[in-house]
N, CA and C atoms as a LAMMPS dump frame, in Angstrom:
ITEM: TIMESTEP
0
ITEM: NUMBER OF ATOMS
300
ITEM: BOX BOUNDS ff ff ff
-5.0000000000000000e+02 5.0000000000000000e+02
-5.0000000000000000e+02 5.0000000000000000e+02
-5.0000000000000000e+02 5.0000000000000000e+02
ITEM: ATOMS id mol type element x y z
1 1 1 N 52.141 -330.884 -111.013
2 1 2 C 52.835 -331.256 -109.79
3 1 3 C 53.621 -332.532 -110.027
4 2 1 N 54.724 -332.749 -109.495
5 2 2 C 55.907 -333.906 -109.521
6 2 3 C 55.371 -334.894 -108.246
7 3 1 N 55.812 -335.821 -108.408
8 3 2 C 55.253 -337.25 -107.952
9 3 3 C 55.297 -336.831 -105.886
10 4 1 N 56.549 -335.954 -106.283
11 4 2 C 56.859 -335.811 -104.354
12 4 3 C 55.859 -334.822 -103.924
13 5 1 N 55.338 -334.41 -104.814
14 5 2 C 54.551 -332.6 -104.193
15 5 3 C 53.346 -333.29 -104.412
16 6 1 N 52.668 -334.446 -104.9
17 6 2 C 51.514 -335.237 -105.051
18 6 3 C 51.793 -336.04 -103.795
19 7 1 N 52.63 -336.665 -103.332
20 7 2 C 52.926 -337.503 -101.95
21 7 3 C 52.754 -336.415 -101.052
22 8 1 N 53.88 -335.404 -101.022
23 8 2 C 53.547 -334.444 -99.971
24 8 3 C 52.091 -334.291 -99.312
25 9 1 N 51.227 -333.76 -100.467
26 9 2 C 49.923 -333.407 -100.202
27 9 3 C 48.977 -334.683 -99.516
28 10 1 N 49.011 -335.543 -100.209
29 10 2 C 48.624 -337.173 -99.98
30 10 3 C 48.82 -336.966 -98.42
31 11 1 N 49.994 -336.626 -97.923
32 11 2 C 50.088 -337.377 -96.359
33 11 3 C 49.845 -336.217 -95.644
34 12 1 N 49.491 -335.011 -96.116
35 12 2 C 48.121 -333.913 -95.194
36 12 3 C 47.006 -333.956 -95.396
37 13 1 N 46.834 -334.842 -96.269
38 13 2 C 44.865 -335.338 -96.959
39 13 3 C 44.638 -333.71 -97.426
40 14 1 N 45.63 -333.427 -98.744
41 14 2 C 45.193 -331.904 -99.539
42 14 3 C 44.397 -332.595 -100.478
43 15 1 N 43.487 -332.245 -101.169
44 15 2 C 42.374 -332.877 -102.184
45 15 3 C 42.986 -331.493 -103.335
46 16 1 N 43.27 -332.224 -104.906
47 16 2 C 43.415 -331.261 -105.233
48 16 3 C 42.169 -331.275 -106.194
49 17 1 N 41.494 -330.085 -106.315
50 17 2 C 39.907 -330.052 -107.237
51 17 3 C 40.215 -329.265 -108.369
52 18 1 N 39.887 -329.576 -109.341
53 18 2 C 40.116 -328.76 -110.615
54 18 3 C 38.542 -328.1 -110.621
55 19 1 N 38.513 -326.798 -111.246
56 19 2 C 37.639 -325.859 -110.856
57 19 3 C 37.037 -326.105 -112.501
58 20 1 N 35.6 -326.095 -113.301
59 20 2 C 35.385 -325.773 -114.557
60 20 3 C 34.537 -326.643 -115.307
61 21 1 N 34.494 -325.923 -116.47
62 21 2 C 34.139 -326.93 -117.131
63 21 3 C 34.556 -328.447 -117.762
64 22 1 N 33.686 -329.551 -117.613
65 22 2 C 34.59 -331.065 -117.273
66 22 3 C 35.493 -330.775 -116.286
67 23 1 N 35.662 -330.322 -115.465
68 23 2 C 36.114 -330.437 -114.11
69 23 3 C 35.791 -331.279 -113.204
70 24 1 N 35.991 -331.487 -111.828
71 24 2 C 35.532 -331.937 -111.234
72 24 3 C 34.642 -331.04 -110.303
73 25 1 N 34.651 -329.604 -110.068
74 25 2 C 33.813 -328.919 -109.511
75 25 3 C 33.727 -328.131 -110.972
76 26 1 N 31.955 -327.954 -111.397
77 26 2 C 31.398 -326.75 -112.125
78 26 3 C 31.261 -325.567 -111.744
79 27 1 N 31.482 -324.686 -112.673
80 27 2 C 31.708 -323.014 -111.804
81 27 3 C 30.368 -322.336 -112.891
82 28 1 N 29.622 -322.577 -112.363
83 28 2 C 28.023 -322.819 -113.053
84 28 3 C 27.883 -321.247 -113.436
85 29 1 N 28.571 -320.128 -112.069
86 29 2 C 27.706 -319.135 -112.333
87 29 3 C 28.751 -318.001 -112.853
88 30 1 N 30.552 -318.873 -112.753
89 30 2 C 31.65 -318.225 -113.229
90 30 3 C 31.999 -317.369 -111.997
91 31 1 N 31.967 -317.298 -111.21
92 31 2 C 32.473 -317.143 -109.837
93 31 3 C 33.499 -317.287 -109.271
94 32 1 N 34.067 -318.386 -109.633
95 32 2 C 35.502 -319.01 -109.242
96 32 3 C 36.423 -318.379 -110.175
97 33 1 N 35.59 -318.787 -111.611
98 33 2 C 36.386 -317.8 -112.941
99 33 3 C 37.223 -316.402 -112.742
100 34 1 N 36.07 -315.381 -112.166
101 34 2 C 35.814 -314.397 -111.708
102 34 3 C 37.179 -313.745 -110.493
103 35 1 N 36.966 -314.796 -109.457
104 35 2 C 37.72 -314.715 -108.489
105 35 3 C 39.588 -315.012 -108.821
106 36 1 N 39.56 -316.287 -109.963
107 36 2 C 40.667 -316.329 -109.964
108 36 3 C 41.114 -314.902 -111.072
109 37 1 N 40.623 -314.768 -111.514
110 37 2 C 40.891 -313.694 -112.67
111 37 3 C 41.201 -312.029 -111.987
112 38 1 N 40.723 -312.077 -110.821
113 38 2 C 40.875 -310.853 -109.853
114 38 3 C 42.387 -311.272 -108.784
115 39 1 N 42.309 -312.571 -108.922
116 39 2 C 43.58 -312.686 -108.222
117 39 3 C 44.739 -312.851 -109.071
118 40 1 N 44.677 -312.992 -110.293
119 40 2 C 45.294 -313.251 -111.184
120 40 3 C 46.454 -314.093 -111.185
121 41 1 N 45.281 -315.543 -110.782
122 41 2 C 46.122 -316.881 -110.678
123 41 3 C 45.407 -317.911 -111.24
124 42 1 N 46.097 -319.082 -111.276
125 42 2 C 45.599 -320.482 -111.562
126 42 3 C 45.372 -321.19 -111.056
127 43 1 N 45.431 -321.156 -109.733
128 43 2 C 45.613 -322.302 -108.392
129 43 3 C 45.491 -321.587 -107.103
130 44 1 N 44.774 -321.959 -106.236
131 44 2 C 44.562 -321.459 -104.937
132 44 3 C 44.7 -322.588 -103.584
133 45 1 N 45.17 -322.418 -102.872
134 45 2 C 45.394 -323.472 -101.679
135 45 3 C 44.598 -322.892 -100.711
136 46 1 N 43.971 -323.89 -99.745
137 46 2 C 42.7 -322.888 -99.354
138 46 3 C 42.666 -323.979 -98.139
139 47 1 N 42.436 -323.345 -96.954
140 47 2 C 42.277 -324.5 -95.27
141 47 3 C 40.65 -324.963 -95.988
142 48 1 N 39.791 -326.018 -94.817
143 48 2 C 38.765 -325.926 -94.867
144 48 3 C 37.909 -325.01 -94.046
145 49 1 N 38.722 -324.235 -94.029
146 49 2 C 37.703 -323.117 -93.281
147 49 3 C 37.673 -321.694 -94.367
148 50 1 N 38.535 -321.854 -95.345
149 50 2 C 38.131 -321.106 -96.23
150 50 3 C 39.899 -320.128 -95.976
151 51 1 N 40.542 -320.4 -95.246
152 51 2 C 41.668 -319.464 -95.43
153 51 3 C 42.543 -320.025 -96.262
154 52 1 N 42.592 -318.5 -96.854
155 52 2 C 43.646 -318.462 -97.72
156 52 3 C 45.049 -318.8 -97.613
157 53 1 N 45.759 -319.789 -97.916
158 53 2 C 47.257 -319.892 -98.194
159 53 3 C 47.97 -318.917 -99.159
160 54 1 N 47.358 -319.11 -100.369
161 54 2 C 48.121 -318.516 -101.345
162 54 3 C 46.688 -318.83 -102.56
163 55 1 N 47.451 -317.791 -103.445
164 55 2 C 47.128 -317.768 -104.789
165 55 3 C 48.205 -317.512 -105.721
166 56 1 N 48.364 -318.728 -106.905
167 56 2 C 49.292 -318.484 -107.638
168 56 3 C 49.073 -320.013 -108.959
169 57 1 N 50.429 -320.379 -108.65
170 57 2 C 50.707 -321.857 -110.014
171 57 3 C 50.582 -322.474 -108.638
172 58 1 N 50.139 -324.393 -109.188
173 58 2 C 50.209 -325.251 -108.332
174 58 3 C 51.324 -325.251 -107.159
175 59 1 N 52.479 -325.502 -108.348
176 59 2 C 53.543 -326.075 -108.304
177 59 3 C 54.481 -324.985 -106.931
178 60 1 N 54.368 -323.854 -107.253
179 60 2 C 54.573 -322.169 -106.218
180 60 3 C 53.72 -322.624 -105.239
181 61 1 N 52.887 -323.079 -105.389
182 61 2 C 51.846 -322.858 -104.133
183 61 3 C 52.229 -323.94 -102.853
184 62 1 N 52.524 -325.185 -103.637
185 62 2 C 52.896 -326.482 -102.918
186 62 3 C 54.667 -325.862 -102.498
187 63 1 N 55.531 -325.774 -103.126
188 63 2 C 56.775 -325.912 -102.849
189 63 3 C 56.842 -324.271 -101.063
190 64 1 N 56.055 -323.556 -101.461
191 64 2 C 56.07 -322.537 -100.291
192 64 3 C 55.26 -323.376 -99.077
193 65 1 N 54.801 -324.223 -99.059
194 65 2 C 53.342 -325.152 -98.264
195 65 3 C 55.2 -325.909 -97.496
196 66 1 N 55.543 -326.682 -98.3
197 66 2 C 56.859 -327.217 -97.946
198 66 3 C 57.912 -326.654 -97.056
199 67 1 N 58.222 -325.127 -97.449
200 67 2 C 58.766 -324.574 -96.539
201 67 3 C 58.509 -324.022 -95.229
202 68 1 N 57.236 -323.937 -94.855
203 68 2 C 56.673 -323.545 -93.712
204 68 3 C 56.365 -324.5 -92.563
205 69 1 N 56.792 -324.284 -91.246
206 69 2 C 57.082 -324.901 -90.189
207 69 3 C 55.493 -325.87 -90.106
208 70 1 N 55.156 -326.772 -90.134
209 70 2 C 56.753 -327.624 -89.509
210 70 3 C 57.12 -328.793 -90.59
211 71 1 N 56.471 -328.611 -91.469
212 71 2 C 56.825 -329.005 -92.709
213 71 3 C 58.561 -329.244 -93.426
214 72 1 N 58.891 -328.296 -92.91
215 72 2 C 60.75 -328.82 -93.575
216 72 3 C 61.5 -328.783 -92.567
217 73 1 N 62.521 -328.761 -92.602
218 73 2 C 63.98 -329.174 -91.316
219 73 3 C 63.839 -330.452 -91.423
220 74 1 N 64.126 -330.982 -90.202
221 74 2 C 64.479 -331.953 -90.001
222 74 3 C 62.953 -333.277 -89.535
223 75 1 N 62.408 -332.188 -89.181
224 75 2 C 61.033 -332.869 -88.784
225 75 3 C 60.115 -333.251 -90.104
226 76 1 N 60.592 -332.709 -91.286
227 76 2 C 60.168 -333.894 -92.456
228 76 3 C 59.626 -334.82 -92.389
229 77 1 N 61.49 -335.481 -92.043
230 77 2 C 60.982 -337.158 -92.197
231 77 3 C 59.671 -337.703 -91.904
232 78 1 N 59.366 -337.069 -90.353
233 78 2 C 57.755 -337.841 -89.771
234 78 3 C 57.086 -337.195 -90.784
235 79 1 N 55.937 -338.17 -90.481
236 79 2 C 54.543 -338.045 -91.372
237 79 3 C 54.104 -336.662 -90.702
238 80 1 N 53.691 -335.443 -91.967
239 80 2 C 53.858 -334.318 -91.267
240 80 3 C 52.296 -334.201 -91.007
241 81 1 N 51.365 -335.13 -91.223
242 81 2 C 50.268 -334.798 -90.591
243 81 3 C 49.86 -335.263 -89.02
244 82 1 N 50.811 -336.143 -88.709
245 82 2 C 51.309 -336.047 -87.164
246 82 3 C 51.51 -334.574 -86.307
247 83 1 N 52.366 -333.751 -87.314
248 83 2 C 53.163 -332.58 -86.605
249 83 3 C 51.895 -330.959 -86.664
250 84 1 N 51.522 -331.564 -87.181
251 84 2 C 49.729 -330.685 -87.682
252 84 3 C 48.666 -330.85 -86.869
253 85 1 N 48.003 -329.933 -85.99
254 85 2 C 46.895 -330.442 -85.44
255 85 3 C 45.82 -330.425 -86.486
256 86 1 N 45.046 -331.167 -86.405
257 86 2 C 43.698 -331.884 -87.152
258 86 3 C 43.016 -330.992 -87.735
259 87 1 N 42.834 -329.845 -86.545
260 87 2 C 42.27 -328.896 -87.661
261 87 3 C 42.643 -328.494 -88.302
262 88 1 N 43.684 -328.642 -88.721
263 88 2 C 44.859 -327.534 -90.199
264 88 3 C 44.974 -328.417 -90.917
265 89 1 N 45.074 -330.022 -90.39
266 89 2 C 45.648 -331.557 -91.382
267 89 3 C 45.058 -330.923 -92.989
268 90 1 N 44.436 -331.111 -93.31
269 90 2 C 43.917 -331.065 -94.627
270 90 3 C 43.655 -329.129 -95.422
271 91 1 N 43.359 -329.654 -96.33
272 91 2 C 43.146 -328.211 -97.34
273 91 3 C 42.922 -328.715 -98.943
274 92 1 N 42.171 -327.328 -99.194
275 92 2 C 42.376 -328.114 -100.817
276 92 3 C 42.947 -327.012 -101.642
277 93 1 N 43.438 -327.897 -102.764
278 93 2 C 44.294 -327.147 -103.999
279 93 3 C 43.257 -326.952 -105.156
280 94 1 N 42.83 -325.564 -105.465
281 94 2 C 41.853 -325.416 -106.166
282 94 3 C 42.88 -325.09 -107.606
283 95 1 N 42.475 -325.6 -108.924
284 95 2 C 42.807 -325.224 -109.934
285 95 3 C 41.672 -324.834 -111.112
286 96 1 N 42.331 -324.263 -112.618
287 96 2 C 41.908 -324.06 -113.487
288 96 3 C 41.991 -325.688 -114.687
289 97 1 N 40.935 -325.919 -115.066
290 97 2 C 41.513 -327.405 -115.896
291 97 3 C 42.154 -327.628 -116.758
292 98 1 N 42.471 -326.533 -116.903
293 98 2 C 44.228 -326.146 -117.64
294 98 3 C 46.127 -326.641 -116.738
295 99 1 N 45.747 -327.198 -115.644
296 99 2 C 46.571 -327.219 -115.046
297 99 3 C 46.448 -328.774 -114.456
298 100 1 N 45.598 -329.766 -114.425
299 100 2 C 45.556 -330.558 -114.686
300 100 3 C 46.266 -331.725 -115.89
């Protein structure tokens, strides 16, 4: 990810977690392995309630996050976790530690 798609995320409080071994989350029982390998991706964006955004590359995953209301136009500029109610503010970016 590029410095703006790391800010982007920063000002919706996205946590991004690398999934693995020396990771920051262990995938002890290969589960996550498993899952991404059935989705046949590297990166997953995920609410905290467990919904799915997408599955794909970081970088795809964030730049489509960007285009969706109310995220681009003109309403940008504001801090878009203003334009977000609280329960959506955050999410996390799950990766492979290959993508790190």
């Amino acid at each position: 990810l590029d410095a703006s798609q790391r800010d982007f995320l920063g000002r919706l409080g996205v946590r991004a977690v690398g999934i693995g071994s020396g990771a920051a989350v262990d995938d002890v029982d290969g589960d996550y392995r498993r899952w991404f390998g059935q989705l046949g991706c590297r990166a997953v964006l995920t609410r905290p309630d467990f919904y799915l955004f997408g599955a794909g590359e970081a970088r795809t995953l964030v730049e489509a996050l960007q285009r969706c209301e109310p995220f681009s136009g003109p309403r940008q500029a504001r801090s878009a976790s203003r334009d977000v109610p609280s329960s959506r503010a955050s999410a996390d970016l799950s990766f492979t530690p290959s993508l790190r």
